[in-house]
C-alpha positions in Angstrom: -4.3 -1.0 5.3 -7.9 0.0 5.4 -6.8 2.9 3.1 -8.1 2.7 -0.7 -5.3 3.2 -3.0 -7.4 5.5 -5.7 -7.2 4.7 -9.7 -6.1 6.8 -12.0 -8.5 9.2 -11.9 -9.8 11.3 -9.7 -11.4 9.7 -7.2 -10.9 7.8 -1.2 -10.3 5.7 0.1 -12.7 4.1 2.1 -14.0 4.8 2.2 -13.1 6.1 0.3 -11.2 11.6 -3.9 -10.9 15.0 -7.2 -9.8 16.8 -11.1 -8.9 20.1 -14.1 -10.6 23.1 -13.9 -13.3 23.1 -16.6 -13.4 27.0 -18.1 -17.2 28.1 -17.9 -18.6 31.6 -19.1 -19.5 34.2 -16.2 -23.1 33.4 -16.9 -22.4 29.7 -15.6 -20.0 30.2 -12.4 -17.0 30.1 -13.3 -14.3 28.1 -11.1 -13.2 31.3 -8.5 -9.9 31.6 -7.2 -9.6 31.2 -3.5 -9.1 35.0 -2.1 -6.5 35.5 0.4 -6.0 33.1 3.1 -6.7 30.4 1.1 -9.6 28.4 0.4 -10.7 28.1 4.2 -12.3 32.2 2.7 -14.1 30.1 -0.2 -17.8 29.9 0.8 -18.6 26.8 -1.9 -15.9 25.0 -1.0 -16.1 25.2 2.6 -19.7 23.6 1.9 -18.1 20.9 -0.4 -15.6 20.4 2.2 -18.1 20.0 5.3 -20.2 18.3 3.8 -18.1 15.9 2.6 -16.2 15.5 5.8 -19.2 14.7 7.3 -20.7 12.3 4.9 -17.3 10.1 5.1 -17.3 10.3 9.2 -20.4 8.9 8.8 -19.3 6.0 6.4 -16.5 5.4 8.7 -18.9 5.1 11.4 -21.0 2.4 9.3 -17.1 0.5 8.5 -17.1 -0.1 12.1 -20.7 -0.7 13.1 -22.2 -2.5 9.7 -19.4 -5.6 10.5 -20.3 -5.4 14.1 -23.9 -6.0 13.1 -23.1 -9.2 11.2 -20.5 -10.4 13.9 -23.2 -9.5 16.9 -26.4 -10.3 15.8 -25.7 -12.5 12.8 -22.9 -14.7 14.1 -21.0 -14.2 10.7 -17.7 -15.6 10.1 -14.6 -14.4 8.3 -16.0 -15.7 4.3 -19.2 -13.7 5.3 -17.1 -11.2 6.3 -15.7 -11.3 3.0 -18.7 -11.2 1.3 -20.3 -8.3 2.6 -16.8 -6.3 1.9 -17.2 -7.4 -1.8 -20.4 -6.4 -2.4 -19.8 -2.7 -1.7 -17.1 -2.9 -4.5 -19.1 -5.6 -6.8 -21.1 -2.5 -8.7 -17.7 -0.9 -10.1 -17.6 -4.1 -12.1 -20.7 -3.6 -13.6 -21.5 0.0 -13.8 -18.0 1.7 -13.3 -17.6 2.2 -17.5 -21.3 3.3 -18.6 -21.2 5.2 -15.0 -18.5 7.3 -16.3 -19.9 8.0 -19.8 -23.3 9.3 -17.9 -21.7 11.8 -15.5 -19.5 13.4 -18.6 -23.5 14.2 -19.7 -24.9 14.2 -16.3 -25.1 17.8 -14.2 -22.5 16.1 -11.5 -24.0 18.1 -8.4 -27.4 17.0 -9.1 -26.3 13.0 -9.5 -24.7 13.4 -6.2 -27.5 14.7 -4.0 -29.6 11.5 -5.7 -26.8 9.1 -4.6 -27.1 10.8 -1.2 -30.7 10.3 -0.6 -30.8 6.4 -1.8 -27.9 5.9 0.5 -29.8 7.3 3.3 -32.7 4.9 2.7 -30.6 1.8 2.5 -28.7 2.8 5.4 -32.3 3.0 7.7 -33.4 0.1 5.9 -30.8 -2.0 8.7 -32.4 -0.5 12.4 -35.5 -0.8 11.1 -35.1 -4.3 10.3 -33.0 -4.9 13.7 -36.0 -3.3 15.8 -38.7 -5.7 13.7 -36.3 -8.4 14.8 -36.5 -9.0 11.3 -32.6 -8.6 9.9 -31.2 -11.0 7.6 -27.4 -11.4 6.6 -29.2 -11.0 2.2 -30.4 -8.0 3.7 -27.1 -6.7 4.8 -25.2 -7.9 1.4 -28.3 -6.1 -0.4 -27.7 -2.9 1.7 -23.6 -2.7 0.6 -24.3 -4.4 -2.8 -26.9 -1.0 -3.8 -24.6 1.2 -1.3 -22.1 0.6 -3.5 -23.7 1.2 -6.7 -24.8 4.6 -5.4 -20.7 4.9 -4.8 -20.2 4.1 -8.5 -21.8 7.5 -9.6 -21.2 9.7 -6.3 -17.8 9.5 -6.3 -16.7 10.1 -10.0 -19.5 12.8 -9.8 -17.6 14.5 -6.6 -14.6 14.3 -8.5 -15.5 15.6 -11.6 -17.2 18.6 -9.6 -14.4 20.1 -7.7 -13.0 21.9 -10.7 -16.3 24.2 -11.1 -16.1 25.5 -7.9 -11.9 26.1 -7.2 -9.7 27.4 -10.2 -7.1 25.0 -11.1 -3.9 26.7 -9.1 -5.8 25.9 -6.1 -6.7 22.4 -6.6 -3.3 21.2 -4.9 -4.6 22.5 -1.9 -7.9 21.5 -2.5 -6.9 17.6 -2.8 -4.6 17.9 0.8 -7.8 19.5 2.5 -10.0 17.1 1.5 -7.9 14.5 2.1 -6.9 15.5 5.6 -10.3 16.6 6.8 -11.3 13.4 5.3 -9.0 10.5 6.9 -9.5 13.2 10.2 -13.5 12.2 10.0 -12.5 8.7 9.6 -10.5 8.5 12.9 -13.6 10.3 14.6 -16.0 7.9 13.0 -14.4 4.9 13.9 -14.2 6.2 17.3 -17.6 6.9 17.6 -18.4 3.9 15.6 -16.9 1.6 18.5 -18.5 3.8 21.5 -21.4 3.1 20.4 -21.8 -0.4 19.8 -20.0 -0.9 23.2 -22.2 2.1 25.1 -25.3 1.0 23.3 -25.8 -1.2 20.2 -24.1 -0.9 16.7 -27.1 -0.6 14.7 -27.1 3.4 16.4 -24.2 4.1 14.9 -25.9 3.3 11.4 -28.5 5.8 12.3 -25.6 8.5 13.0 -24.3 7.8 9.4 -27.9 8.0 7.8 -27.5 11.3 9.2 -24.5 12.7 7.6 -26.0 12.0 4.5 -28.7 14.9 4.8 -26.0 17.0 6.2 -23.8 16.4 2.9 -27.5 17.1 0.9 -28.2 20.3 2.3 -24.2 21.4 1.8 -24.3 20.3 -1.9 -28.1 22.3 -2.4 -26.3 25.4 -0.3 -23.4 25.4 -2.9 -24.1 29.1 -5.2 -21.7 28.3 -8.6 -23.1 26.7 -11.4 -21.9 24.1 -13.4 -20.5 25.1 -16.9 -23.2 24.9 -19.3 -23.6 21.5 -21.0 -23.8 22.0 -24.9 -27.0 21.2 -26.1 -25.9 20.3 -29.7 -27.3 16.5 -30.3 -24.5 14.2 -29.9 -22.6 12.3 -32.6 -21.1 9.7 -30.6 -23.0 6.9 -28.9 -22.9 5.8 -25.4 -20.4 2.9 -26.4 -17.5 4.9 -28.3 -17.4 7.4 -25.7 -16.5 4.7 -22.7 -14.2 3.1 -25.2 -12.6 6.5 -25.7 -12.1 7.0 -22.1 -10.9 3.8 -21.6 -8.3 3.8 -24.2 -7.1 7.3 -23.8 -6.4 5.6 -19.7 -4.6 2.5 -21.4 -2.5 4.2 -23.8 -1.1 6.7 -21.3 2.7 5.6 -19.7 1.7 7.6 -16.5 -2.0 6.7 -16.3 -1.7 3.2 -17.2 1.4 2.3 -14.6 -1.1 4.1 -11.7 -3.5 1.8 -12.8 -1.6 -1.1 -12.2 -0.6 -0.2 -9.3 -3.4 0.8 -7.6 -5.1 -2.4 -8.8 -2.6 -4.3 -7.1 -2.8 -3.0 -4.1 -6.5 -2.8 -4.1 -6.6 -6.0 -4.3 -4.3 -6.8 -1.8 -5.7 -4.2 1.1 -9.3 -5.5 0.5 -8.3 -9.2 1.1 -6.7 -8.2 4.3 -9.1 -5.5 5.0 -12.0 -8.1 4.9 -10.3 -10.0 8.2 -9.2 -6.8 10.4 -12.4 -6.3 12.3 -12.9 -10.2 12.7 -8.7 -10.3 13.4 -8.9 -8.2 16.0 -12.0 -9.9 18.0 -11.5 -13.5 17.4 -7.8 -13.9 17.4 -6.4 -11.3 19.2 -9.2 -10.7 21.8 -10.2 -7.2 21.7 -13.4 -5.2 22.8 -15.2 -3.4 20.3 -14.2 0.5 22.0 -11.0 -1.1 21.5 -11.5 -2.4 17.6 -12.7 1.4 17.1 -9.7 3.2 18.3 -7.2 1.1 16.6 -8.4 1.0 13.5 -8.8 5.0 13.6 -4.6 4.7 13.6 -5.6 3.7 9.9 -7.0 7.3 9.3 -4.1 9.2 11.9 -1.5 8.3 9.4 -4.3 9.7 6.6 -3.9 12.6 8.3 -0.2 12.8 8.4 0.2 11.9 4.8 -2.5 14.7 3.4 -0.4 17.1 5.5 3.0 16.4 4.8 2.4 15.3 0.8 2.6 18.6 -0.7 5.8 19.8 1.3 7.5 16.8 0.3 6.6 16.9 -3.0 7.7 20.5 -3.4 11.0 19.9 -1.7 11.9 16.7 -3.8 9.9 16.7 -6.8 6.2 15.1 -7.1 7.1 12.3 -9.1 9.9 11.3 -6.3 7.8 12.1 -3.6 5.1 9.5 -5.1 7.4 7.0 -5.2 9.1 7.7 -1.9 5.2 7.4 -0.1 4.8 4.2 -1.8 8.0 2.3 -1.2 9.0 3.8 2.1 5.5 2.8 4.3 4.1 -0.2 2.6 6.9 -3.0 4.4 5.3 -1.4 7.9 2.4 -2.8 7.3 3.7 -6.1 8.1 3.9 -5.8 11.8 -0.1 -6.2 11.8 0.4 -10.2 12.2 2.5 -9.7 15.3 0.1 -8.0 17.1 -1.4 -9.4 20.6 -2.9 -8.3 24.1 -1.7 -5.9 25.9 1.2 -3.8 24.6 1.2 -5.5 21.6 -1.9 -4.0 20.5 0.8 -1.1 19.2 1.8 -3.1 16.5 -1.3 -3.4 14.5 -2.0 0.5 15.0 1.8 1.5 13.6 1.1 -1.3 10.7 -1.5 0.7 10.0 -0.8 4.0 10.8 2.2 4.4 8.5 1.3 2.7 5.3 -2.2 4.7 5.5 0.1 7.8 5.0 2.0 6.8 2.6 -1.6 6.0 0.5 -2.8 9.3 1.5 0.1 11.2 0.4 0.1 9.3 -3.0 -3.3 9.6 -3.6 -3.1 14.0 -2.8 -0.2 13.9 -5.5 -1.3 12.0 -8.0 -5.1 13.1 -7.6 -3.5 17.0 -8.4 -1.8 15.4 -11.2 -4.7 14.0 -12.7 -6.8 16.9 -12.3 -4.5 18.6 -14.6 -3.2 16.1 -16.6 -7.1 14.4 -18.0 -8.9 16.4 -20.6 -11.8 18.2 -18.6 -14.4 16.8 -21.0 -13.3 13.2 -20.3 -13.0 13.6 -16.7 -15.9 11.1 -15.9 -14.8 8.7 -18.5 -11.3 8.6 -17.9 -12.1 8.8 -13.9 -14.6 5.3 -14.1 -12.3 3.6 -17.0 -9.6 3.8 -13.7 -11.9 2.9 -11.3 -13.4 0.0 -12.8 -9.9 -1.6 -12.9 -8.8 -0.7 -9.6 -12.1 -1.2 -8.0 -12.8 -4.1 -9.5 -10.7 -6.1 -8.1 -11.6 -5.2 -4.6 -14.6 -7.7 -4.5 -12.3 -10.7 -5.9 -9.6 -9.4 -3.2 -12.7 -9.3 -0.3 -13.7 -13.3 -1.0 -10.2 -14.3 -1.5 -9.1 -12.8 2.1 -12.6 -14.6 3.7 -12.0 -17.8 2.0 -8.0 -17.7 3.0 -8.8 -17.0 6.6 -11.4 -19.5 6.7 -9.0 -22.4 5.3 -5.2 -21.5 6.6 -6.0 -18.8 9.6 -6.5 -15.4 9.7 -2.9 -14.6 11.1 -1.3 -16.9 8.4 -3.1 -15.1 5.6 -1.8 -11.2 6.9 1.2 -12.3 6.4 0.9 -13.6 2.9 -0.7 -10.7 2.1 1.0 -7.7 3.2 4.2 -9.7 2.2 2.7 -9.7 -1.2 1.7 -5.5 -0.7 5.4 -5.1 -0.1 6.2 -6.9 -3.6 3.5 -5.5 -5.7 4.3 -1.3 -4.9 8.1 -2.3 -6.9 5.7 -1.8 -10.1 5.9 1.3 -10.0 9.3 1.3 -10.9 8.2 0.0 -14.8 6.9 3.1 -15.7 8.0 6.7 -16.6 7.5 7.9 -13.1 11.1 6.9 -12.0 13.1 8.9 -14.7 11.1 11.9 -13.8 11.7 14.7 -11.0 8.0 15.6 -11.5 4.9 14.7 -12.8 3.5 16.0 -16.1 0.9 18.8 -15.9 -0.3 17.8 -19.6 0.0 14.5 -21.9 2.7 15.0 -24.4 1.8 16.0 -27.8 1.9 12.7 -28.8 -0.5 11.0 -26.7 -3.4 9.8 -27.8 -6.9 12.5 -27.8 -9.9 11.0 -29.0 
C-alpha cells in the first residue's frame, strides 16, 4: 500500500526506479557489460547499488520517524497528516515537465550528488529545530515540500543514469537488484525507524537518514565511467518544444499512455490511504510505535518477493502477462487492512500489505526494463518527467483527500472506500494493448510518433 506504483518512465516507490543504454565512444565510458557472475563483479554498479540502497533505508527511516515527529511532538491529526504526505509530492506538479527537459542537458551524476547534499541540509534542519525547542509543523511541510523538489530532479536523474554504467542486456537484472536491495532497505529502515523513536526519540532517526545521504554522495563521486559526451552544437529547440515533445511522444504511445493511466490511478489511490496508515495504526487500532515499524516493513517484505520473483515469471509466461497477472492478482488483498485489530489481528494489515507491495514491485521491475528499452535514450529525461508529472501529481491531491476523508467519515471507513476503489481502478489495464500481447515491445513500432 505504501508502495509507489512508478509512471511510465523510468523511475520507486517510496519512497520511492531506471532506462536504454545510451551508446558512448571509448573516450566517454562506455556502458560495460557485467563480466561473469553477473553484475554483483561490476565495481560502478555495486557503488550505484549501495549507495542507493542506503540512501532509500534512510528515507524509509524518515517515512517512519518524520510522521512520528508530527504525531509526538506536534499533536498532528489525520488532515495534517495529509498534508505533510502531499507536500513531498506537490513539486512533481510544478517542476516534473521543465525538470525533465534539464536532466536531458544536465550531466545526470552531477544533479544527483546536488539533490543529495540539499536533502541532507533539510533533513538536519528538523533535530536542530527539535533540540532549540524551536520546531514548527510550516517547518516540517517546508522540509517535505523542498525534499520533494530535490526528488523531482534526483530521481529522473538516477534513472536516466543507469544506462551509462550497465549495457542494455543487463538492465533486466539491473532493475530486479535495485528493486530488491531497495524494498530490503525499506523493511530495515522502517525497523530501525520504529526502534528508535520507541528506544530513544524519532527525531534520531532523522539524523540516521541525513546520514545515508553522504554515504550515497561519496558512492556516486567513487563511480569511474563517464557519462557519454553531451554534444556541444548550440541547440535549435527551446526549452518549451522539447517538454512538449516528451510529453507527446508519452501520450501518443498505446503502451506508455495505458501505464500512465494506471499508475495515476493507483497513485492516487495508495497516497490517500497511505496518508492514514501511521495515524491508523496508533489511534484506531492501538499500536506502539516498535510495533507501527515492523508492520509497516511487511509493505517492503512483499517488495522483496515481487523484485525476486518478477523476472522468472515473466520469462515463464510472457512479460506482458506477467504485468498483468502482478497487477490483478495482489491488489483485492489489500483489502484486509480495515479488518485489522489487537492482537492476532495485527496479521491482517501486514498480509494487506505484504502482497499487493509485490505485486507493485514486480510490475514496476518489468515494465521499468521495458521502458529502458522501449524510450529513445535522448528523451529519457523528458519522457521519464512527462510520466511522472502525471502519476505523481496526483499523489498530493490523493494525500489531502485521504486526511480530509478520515477526518470527516473515519479512518476505518475511508480504507475501505479506498482500497475498494484500488481493486476497480487496476481493470484499466485491460483497455490497452498490453492484453493482446504475450510480451512487451522492446521498440515503438514504426509508426509511432519520434519527434
Amino acid at each position: 500500500m505504501t508502495t509507489v506504483e512508478s509512471p511510465p518512465a523510468p523511475a520507486t516507490g517510496a519512497t520511492p526506479a531506471p532506462a536504454p543504454a545510451t551508446p558512448a565512444s571509448p573516450a566517454t565510458g562506455p556502458a560495460r557489460k557485467a563480466p561473469r557472475g553477473g553484475l554483483l563483479r561490476h565495481r560502478d554498479f555495486r557503488l550505484l547499488w549501495f549507495g542507493e540502497t542506503a540512501s532509500v533505508m534512510g528515507n524509509a527511516i524518515s517515512g517512519v520517524t518524520l510522521p512520528l515527529v508530527a504525531l509526538e511532538l506536534l499533536h498532528a491529526g489525520p488532515f495534517v497528516m495529509g498534508l505533510l504526505s502531499a507536500a513531498s509530492w506537490l513539486p512533481w506538479l510544478v517542476l516534473g515537465l521543465p525538470a525533465g527537459a534539464w536532466i536531458d542537458r544536465l550531466p545526470r551524476r552531477p544533479t544527483m550528488v546536488v539533490a543529495n547534499l540539499v536533502s541532507l541540509v533539510l533533513v538536519l534542519s528538523v533535530p536542530i529545530a527539535a533540540w532549540l525547542e524551536a520546531l514548527t509543523l510550516g517547518q516540517l511541510v517546508a522540509v517535505s515540500l523542498l525534499g520533494g523538489a530535490t526528488g523531482v530532479f534526483f530521481s529522473p536523474a538516477y534513472s536516466a543514469y543507469l544506462p551509462s554504467i550497465i549495457a542494455k542486456e543487463d538492465l533486466a537484472e539491473g532493475n530486479a537488484k535495485l528493486q530488491g536491495s531497495a524494498q530490503a532497505a525499506v523493511v530495515s529502515g522502517s525497523g530501525i525507524g520504529g526502534m528508535l523513536t520507541q528506544a530513544l526519540t524519532a527525531v534520531l532517526g532523522l539524523v540516521a537518514d541525513a546520514c545515508t545521504f553522504v554515504i550515497s554522495t561519496v558512492c556516486l563521486l567513487a563511480i569511474r565511467t563517464k557519462e557519454p559526451a553531451r554534444s556541444t552544437e548550440p541547440r535549435t529547440t527551446t526549452l518549451r518544444e522539447e517538454i512538449r515533445a516528451g510529453f507527446g511522444f508519452m501520450v501518443r504511445d498505446p503502451y506508455l499512455r495505458i501505464l500512465t493511466v494506471g499508475a495515476s490511478i493507483d497513485n492516487l489511490l495508495l497516497s490517500a490511504g497511505h496518508a492514514l496508515l501511521v495515524v491508523f495504526l496508533v489511534q484506531t487500532v492501538g499500536a506502539g510505535p516498535g510495533m507501527v515499524g515492523l508492520l509497516l516493513a511487511a509493505d517492503c517484505l512483499g517488495g522483496v518477493l515481487g523484485a525476486v520473483v518478477a523476472n522468472r515469471v515473466a520469462r515463464r509466461v510472457g512479460t506482458a502477462r506477467a504485468l498483468l497477472l502482478f497487477s490483478l492478482g495482489t491488489t483485492p488483498f489489500g483489502l484486509l487492512i480495515p479488518l485489522t485489530g489487537p492482537g492476532w489481528a495485527l496479521a491482517f494489515f501486514a498480509v494487506g500489505l505484504l502482497v499487493p507491495a509485490a505485486g507493485i514491485v514486480a510490475g514496476n521491475v518489468i515494465g521499468g526494463a521495458f521502458r529502458q528499452g522501449y524510450c529513445p535514450p535522448d528523451m529519457l529525461g523528458r519522457i521519464g518527467t512527462s510520466g511522472s508529472f502525471v502519476a505523481f501529481g496526483l499523489i498530493p491531491l490523493g494525500a489531502l483527500t485521504g486526511g480530509a476523508l478520515g477526518a470527516t467519515i473515519g479512518i476505518r471507513e475511508t480504507l475501505w472506500i479506498l482500497l475498494t476503489a484500488g481493486v476497480l481502478g487496476k481493470l484499466v489495464l485491460l483497455f490497452g494493448p498490453i492484453r493482446r500481447s504475450r510480451d512487451l515491445p522492446t521498440s515503438p513500432a514504426p509508426t509511432s510518433p519520434r519527434p
